[in-house]
N, CA, C and O of each residue as an XYZ file, in Angstrom:
692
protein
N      48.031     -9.972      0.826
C      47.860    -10.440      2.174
C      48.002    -11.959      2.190
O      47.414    -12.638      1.348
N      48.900    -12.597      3.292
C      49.151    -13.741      3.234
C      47.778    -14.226      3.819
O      47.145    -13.463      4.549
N      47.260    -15.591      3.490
C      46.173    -15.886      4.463
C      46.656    -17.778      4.900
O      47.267    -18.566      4.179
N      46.084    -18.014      6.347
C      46.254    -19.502      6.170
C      44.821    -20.281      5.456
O      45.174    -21.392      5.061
N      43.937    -20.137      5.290
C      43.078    -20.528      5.027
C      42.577    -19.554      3.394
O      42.732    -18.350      3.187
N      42.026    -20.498      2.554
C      41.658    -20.046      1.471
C      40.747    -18.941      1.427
O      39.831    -19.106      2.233
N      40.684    -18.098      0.914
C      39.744    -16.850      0.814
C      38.639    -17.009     -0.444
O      38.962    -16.716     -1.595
N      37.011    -17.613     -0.026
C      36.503    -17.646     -1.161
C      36.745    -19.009     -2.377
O      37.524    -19.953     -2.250
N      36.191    -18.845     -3.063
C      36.674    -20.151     -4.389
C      36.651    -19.327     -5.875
O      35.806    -18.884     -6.653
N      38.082    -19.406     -5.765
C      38.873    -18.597     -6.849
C      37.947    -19.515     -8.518
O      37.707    -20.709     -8.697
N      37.722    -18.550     -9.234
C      37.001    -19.416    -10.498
C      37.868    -18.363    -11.917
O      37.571    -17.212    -12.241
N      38.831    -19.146    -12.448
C      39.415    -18.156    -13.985
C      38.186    -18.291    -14.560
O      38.383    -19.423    -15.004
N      37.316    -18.091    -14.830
C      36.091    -17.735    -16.037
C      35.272    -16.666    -14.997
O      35.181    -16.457    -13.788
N      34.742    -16.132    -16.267
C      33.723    -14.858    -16.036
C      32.474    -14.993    -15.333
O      31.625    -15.703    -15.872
N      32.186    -14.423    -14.186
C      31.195    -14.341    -13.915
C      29.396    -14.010    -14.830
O      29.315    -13.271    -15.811
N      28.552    -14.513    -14.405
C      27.767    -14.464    -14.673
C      27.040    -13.138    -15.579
O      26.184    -12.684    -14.820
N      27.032    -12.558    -16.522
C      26.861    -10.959    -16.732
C      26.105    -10.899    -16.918
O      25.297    -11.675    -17.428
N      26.004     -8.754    -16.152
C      24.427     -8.349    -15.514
C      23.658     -8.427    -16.948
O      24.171     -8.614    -18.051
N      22.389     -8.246    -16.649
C      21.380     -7.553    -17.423
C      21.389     -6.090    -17.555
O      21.160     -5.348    -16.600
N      21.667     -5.659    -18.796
C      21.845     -3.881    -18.585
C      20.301     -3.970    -18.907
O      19.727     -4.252    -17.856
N      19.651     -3.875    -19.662
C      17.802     -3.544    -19.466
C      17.515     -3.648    -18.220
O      16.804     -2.714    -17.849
N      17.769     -4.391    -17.413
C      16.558     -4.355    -16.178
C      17.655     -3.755    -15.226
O      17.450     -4.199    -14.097
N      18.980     -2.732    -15.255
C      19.538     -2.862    -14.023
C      19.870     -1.708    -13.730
O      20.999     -1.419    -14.125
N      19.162     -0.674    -13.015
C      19.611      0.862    -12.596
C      20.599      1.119    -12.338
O      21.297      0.459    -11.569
N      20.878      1.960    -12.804
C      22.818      2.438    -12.364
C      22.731      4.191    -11.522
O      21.933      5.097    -11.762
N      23.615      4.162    -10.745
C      23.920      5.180     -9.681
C      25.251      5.365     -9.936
O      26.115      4.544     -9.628
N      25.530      6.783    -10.681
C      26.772      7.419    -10.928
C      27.104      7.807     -9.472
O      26.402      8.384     -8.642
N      28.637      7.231     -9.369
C      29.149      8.117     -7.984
C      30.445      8.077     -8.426
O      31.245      7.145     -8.352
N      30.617      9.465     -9.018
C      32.517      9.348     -9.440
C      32.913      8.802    -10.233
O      32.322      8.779    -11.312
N      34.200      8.063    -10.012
C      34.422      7.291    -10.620
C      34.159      5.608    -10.879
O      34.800      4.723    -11.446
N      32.855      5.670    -10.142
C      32.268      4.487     -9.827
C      30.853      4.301    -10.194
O      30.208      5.273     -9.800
N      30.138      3.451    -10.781
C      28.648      3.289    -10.979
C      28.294      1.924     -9.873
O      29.102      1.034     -9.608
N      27.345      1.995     -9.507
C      27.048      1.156     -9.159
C      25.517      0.618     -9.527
O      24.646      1.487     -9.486
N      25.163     -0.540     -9.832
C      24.248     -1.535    -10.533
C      23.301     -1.931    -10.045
O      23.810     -2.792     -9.328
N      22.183     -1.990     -9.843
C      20.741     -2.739     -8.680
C      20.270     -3.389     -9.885
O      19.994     -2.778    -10.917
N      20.187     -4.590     -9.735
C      19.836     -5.827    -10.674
C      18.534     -6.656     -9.677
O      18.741     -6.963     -8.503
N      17.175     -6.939    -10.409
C      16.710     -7.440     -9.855
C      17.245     -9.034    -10.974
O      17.176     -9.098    -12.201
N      17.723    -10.076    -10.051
C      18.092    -11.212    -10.601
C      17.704    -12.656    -10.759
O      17.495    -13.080     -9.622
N      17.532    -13.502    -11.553
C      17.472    -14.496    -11.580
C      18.553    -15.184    -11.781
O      19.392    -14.540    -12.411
N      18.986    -16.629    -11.393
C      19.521    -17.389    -11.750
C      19.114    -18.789    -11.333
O      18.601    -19.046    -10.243
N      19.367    -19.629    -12.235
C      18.544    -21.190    -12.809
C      19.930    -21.429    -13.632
O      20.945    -20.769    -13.851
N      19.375    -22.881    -14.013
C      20.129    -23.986    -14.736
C      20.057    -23.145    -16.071
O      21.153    -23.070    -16.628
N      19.331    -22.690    -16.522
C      19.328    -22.598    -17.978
C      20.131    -21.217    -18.435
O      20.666    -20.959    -19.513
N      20.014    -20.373    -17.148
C      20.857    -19.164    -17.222
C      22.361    -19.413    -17.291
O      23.136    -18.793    -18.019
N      22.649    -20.296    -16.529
C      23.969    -20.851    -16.194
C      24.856    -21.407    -17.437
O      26.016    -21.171    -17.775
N      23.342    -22.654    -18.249
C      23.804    -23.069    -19.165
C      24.251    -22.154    -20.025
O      25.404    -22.194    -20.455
N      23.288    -21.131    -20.405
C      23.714    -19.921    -21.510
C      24.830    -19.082    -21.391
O      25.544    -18.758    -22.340
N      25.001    -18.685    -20.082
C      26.217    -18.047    -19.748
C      27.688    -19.327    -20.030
O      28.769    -18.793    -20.281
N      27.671    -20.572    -19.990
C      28.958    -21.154    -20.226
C      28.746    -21.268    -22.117
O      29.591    -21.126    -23.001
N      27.522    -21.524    -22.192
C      27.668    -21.915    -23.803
C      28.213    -20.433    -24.447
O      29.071    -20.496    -25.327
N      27.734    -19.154    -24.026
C      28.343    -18.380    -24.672
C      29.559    -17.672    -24.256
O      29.893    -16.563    -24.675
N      30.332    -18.534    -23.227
C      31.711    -18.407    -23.153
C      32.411    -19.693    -23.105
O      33.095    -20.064    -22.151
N      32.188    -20.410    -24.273
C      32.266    -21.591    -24.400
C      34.042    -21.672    -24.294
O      34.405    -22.665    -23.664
N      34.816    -21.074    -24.642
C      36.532    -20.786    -24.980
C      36.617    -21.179    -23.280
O      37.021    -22.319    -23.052
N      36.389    -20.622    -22.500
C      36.352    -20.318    -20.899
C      36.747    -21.874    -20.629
O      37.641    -22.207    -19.851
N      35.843    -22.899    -21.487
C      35.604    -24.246    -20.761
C      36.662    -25.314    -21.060
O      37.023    -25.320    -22.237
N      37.230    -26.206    -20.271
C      38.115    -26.996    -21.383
C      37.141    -28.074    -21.878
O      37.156    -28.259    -23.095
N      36.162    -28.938    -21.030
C      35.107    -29.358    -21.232
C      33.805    -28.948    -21.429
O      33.047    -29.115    -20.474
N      33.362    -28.455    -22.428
C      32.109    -27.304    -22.110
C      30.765    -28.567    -21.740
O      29.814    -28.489    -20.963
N      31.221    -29.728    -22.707
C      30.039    -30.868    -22.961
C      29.683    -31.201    -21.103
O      28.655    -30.849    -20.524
N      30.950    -32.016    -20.427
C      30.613    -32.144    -19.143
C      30.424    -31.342    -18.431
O      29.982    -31.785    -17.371
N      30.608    -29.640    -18.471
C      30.036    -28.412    -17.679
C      28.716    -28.336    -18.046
O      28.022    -28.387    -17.030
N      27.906    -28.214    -19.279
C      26.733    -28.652    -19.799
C      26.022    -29.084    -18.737
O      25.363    -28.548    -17.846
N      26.410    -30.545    -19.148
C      25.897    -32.089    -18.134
C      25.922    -31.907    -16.640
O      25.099    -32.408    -15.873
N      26.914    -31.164    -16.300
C      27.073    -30.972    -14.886
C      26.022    -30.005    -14.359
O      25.460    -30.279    -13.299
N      25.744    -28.993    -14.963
C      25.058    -27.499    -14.842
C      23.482    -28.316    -14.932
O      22.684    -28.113    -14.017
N      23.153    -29.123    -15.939
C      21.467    -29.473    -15.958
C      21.369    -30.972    -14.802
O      20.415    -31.740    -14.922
N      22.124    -31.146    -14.062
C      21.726    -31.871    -13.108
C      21.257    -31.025    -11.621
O      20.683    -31.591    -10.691
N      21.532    -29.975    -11.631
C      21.426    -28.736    -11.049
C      19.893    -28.377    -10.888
O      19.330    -27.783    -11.807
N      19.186    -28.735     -9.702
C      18.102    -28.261     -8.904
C      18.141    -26.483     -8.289
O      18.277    -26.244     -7.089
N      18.052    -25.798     -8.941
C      18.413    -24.385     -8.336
C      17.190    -23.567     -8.896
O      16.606    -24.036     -9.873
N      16.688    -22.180     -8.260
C      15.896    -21.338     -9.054
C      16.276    -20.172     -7.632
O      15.724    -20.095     -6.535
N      17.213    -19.524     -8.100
C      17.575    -18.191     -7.204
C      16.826    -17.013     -7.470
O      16.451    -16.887     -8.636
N      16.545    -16.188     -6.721
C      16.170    -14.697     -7.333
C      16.570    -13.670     -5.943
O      16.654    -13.938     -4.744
N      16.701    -12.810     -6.461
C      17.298    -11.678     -5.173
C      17.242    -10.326     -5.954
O      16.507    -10.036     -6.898
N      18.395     -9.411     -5.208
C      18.692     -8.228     -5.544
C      20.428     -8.716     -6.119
O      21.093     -9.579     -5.546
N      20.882     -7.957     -7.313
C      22.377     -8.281     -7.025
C      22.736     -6.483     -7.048
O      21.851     -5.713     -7.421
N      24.075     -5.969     -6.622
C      24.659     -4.832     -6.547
C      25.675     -5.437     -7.042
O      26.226     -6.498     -6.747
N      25.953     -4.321     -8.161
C      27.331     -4.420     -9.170
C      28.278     -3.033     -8.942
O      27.782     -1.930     -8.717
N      29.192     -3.196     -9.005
C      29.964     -1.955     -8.728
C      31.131     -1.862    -10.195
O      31.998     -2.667    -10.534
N      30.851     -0.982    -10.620
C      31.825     -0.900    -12.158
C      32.544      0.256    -11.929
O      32.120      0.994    -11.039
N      33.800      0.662    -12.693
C      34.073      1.609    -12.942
C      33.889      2.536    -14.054
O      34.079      2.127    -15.200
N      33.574      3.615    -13.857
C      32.899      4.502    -14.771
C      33.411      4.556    -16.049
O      32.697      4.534    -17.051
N      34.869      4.640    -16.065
C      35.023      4.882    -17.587
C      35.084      3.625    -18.453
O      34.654      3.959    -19.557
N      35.335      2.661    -18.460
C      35.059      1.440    -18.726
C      33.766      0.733    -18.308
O      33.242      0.107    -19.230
N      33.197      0.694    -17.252
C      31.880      0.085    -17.087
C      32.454     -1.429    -16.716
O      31.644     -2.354    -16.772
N      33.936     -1.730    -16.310
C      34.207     -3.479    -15.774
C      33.459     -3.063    -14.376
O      33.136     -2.101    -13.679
N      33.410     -4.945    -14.506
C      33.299     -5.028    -12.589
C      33.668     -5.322    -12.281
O      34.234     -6.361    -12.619
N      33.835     -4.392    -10.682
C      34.805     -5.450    -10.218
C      34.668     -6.080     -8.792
O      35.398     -6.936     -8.294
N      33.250     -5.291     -8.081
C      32.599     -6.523     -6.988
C      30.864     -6.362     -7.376
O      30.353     -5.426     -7.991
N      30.044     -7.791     -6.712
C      28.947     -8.099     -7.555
C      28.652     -8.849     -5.915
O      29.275     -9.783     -5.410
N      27.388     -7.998     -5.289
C      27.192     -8.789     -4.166
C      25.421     -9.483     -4.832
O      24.699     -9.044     -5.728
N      25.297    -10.375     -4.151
C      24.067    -11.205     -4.619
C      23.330    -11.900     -3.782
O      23.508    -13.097     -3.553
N      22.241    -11.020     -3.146
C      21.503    -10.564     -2.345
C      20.226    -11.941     -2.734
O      19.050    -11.623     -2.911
N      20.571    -13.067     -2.800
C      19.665    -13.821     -2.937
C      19.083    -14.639     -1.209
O      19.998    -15.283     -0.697
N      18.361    -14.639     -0.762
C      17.675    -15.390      0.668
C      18.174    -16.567      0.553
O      18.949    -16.734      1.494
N      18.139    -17.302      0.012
C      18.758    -18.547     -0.168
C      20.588    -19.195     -0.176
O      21.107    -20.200      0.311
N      21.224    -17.818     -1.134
C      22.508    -17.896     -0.740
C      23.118    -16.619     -1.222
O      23.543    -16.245     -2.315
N      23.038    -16.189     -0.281
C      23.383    -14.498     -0.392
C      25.116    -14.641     -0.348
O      25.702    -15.312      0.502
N      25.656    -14.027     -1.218
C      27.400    -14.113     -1.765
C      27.459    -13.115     -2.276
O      26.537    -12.319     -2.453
N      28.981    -12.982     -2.706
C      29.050    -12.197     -3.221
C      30.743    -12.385     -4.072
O      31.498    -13.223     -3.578
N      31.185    -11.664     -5.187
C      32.480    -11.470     -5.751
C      32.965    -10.594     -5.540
O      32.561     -9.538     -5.054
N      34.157    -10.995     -5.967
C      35.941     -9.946     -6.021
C      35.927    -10.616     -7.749
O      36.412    -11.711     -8.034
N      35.314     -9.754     -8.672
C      35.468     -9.666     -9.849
C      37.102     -9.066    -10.455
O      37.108     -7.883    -10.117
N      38.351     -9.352    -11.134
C      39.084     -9.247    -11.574
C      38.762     -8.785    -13.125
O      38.263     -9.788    -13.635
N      38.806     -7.898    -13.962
C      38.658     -7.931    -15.312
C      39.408     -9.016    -16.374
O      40.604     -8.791    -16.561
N      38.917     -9.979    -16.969
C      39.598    -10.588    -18.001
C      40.559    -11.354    -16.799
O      41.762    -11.486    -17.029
N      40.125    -11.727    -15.837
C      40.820    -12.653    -14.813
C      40.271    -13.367    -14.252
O      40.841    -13.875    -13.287
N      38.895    -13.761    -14.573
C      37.894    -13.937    -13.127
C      37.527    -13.450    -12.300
O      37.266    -12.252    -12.195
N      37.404    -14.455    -11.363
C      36.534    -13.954    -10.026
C      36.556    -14.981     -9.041
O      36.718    -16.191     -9.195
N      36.358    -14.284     -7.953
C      36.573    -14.800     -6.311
C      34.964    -14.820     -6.100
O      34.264    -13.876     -6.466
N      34.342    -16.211     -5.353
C      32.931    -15.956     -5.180
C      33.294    -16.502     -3.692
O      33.805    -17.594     -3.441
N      32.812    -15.226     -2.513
C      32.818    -15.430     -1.269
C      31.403    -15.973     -1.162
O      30.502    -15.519     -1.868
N      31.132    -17.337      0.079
C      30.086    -17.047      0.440
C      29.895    -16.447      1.904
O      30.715    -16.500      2.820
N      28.628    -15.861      1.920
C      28.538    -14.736      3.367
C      28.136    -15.888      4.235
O      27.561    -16.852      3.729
N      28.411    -15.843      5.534
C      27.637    -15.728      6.800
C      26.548    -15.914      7.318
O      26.698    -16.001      8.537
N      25.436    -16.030      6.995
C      24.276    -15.442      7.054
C      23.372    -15.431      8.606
O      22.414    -14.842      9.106
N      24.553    -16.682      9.028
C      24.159    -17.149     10.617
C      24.811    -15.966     11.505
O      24.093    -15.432     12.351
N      26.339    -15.481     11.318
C      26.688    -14.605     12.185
C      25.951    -13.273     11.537
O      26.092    -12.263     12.226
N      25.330    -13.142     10.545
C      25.192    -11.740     10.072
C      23.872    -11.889      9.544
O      24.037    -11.846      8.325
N      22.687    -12.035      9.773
C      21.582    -11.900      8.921
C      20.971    -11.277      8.357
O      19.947    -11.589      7.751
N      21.439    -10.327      8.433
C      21.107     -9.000      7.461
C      22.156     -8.670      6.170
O      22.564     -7.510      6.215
N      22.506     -9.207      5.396
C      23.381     -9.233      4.012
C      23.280     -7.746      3.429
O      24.306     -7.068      3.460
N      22.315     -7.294      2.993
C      21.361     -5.818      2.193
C      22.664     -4.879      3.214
O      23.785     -4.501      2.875
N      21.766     -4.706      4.833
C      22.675     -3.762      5.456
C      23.789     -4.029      5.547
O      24.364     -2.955      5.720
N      24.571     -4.900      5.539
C      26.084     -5.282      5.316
C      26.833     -5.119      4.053
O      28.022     -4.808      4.131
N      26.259     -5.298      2.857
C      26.707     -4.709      1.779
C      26.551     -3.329      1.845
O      27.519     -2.571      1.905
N      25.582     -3.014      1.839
C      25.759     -1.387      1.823
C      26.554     -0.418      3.024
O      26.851      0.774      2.951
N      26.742     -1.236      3.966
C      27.834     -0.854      4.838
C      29.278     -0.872      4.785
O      30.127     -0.135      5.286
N      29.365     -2.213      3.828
C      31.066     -2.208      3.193
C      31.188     -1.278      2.000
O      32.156     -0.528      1.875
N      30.246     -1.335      1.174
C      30.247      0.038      0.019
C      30.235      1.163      0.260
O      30.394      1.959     -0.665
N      30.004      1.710      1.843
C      30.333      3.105      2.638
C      31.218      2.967      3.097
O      32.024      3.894      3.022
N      31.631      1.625      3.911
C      32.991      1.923      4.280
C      34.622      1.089      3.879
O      35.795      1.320      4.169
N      33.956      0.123      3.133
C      35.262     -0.926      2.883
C      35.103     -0.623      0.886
O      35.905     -1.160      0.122
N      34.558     -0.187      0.642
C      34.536      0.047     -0.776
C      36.504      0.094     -1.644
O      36.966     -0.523     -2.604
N      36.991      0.909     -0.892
C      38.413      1.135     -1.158
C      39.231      0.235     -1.101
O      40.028      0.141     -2.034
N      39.304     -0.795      0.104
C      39.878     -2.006      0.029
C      39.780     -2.919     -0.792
O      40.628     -3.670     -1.276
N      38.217     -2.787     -0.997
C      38.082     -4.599     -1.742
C      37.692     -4.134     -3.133
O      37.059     -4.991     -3.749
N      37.906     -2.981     -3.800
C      38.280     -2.169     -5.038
C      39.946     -3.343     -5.062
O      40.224     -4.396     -5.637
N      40.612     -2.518     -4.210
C      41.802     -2.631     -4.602
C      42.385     -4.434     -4.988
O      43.155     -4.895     -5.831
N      41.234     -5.274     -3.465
C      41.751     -6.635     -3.706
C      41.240     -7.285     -5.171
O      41.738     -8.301     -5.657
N      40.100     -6.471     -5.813
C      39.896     -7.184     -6.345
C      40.354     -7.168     -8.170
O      40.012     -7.750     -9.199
N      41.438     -5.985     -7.686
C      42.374     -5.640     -9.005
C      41.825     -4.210     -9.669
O      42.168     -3.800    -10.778
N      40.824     -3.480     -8.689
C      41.075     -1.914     -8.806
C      41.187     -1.077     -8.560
O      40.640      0.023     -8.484
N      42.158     -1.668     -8.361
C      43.504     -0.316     -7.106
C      43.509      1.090     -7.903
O      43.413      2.113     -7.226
N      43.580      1.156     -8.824
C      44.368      2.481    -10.050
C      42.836      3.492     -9.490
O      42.908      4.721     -9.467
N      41.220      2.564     -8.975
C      40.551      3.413     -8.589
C      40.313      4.443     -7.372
O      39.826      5.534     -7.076
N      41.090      3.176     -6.813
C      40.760      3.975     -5.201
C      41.278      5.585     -5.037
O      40.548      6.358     -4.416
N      42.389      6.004     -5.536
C      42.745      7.187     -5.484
C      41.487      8.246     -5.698
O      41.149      9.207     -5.006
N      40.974      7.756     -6.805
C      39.495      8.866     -7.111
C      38.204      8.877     -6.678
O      37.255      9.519     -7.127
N      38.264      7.823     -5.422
C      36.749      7.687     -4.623
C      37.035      9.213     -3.860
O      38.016      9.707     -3.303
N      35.824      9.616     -4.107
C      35.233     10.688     -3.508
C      33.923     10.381     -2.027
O      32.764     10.203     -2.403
N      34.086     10.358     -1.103
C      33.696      9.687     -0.304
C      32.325      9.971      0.193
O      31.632      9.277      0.937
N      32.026     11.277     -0.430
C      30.561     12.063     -0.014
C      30.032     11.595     -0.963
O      29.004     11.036     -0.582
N      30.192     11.490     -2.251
C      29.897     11.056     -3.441
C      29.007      9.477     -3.466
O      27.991      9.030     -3.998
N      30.160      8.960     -2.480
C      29.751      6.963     -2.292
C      28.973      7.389     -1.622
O      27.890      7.283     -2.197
N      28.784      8.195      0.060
C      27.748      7.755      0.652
C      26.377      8.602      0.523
O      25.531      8.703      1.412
N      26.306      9.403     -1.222
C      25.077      9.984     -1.471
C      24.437      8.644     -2.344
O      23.332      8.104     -2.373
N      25.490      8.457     -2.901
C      25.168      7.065     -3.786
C      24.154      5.716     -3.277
O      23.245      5.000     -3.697
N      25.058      5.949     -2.003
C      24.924      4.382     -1.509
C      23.422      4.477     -0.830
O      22.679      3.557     -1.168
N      22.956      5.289     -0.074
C      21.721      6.568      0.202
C      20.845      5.633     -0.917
O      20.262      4.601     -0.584
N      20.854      6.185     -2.341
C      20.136      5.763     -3.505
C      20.463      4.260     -3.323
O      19.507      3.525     -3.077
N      21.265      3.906     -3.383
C      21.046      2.022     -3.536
C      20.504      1.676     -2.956
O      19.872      0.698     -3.357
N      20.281      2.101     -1.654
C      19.295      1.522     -0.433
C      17.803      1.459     -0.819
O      16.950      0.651     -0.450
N      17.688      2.652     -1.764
C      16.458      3.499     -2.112
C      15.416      2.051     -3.223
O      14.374      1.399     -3.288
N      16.436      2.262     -3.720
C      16.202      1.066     -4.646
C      16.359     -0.312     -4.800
O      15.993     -1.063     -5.705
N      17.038     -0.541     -3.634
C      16.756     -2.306     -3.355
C      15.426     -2.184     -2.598
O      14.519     -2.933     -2.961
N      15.197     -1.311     -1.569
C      13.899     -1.651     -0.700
C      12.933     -1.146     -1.542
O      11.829     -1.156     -0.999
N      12.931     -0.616     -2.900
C      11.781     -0.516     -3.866
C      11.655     -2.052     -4.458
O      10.532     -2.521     -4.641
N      12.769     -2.777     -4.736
C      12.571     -4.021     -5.390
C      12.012     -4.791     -5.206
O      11.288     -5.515     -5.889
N      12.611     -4.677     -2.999
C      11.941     -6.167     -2.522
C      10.915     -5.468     -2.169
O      10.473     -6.156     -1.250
N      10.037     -4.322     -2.291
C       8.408     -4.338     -1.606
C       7.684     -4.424     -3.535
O       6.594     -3.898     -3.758
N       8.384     -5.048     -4.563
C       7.630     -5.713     -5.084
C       7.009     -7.250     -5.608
O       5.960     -7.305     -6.249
């Protein structure tokens, strides 16, 4: 899709990766999807570039840049993988503060949109509304097209049912 205006801020390095200990997964098909209760801080950030240090051409001034960084996020994130591999390939991040989300590419990066929050203040019901109904599209934009053929659609919205289940278990703790 042609666009005039940039879509998001395109980043070649890897997103941030989940926590499999703390992060429930919901088989639906050919799709899992992830409920991460999350943190992110300076020091998470730092660890995630130091241990994809290749990623950096400067890792020293990404370092330096990353610990001048006033941040302490926490939210819900939803990961969406595909089953037989377990990549991702969208990661919404359900934080109050700056609720976003990716178009994860495998071994390509990632697109980090930020949401709305003024026209849309409800993020939670909006993700889980594009994962019932835009799931297929932004599969495909975000380089996993080869999946969409095998979404089973009763499947997503028994799934998606459970994700709900379990973010509003997260945040009533």
């Amino acid at each position: 899709m042609d666009r005039l205006h940039d879509f998001g801020k395109r980043h070649g390095t890897r997103p941030i990766a989940h926590v499999d200990e703390v992060t429930r997964y919901i088989e639906a098909g050919s799709v899992v999807f992830g409920i991460e209760p999350r943190q992110l801080n300076s020091m998470v950030l730092t660890a995630h570039k130091t241990k994809n240090a290749e990623e950096y051409e400067n890792l020293e001034a990404e370092i330096a840049r990353v610990a001048d960084l006033d941040f302490d996020l926490s939210g819900v994130s939803i990961h969406v993988f595909d089953a037989a591999e377990r990549n991702e390939y969208l990661r919404f991040d359900a934080f109050p503060e700056d609720p976003h989300y990716h178009y994860v590419t495998p071994n390509s990066g990632h697109t980090l949109v930020a949401f709305d929050d003024v026209a849309e203040p409800d993020f939670v019901g909006w993700v889980l509304e594009r994962l019932a109904t835009q799931l297929a599209p932004m599969l495909e934009y975000a380089g996993g097209g080869g999946l969409v053929a095998t979404l089973d659609q009763a499947t997503i919205d028994a799934a998606v049912v459970q994700v709900r289940a379990i973010v509003d278990e997260l945040a009533a703790q």
